[in-house]
N, C-alpha and C positions, 0 to 999 in steps of 0.2 A: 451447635450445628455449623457447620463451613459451608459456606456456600461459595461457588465458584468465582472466582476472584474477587470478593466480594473481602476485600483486604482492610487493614483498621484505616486506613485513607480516608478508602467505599463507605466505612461503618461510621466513621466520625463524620464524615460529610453528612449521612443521612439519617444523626443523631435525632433529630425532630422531627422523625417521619412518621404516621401513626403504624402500628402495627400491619395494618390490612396491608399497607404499600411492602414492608417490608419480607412479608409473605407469601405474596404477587408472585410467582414466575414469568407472567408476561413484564411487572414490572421491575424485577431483578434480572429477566434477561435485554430490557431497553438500558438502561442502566449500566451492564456488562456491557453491549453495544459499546455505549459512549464513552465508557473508560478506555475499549480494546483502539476504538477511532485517535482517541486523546493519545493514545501510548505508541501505535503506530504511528500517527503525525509527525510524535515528538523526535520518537527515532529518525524516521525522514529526515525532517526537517535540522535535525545534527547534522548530517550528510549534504545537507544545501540540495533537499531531493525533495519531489511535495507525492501525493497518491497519483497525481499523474504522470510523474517522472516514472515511478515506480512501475505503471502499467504497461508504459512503451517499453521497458526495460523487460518485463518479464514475458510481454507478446512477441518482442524480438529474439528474446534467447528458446522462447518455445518454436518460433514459424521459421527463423530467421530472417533472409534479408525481405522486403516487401515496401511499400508507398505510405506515403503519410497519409493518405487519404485514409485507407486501410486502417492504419492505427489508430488513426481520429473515432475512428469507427469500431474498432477494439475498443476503446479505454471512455465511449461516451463524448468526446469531447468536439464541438462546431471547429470544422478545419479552419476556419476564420479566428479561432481563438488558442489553436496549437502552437501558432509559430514560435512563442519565449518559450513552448514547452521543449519544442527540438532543440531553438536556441542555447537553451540552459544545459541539455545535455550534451549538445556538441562541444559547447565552453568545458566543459569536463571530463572529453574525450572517451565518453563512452560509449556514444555514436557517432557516425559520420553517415553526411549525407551525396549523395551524387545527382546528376539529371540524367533521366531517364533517356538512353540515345532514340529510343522510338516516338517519346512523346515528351519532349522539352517541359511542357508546364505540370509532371510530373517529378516529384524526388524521389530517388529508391532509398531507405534509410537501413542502416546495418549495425548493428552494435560489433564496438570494439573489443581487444581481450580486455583493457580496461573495464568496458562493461562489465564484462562476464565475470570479472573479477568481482563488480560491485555487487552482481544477482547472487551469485555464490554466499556476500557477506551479506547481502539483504534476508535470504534465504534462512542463514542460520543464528541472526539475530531476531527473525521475527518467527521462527520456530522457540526461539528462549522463550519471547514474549505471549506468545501463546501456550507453551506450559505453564508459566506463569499464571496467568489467567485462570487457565484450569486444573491447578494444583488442587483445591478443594475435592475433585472428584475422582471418582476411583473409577478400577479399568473399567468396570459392571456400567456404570453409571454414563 
């Protein structure tokens, strides 16, 4: 039986697991979770990107231009704790930031075509990685 991504990795790793666990759907699909988290990271993290580069990336290319406040706010993250997150993606030119002419202690932030360029490859590398995933399963399923 194939079960969805559940690869000889998945199967070796959880060679000592007693049966019950491995027949679990809630505990094959936490499992799935943490591998699908593990694989996106990783990819990220090739790119010098983390899941919250990612989110400012993909909230900008969906609203466009908009405040950091706003994003902070998008992606979960205390705007007291954003700033290496802008930081990192200004350094890699895939946003730029400006001040707001109405309200100075506001940033406006905008992704570049660089960005767009990186969502575009973000987009169709984590489409692979989500087939992947679910190659096990058929269209029904």
């Amino acid at each position: 039986m194939s079960i969805v991504g559940y690869d000889g990795a998945m199967a070796q790793e959880g060679a000592d697991e007693p049966p019950e666990l491995t027949s679990s759907t809630g505990f094959l699909l936490a499992r799935l979770g943490a591998e699908s988290r593990r694989r996106w990271a990783r990819m990220l993290s090739e790119r010098g990107l983390s899941p919250h580069h990612f989110g400012v990336l993909m909230a900008l290319d969906q609203h466009g231009e908009t405040h950091q406040q706003r994003l902070c706010e998008a992606i979960g993250v205390d705007p007291r704790n954003a700033v290496p997150i802008f930081d990192t993606l200004e350094a890699h030119s895939l946003i730029a930031r400006t001040s707001d002419q109405t309200d100075r202690r506001k940033r406006a932030v905008v992704i570049t075509a660089a960005g767009r360029t990186t969502v575009d490859e973000l987009r169709r590398t984590g489409a692979a990685l989500d087939h992947d995933l679910l190659a096990g399963l058929t269209d029904h399923q």
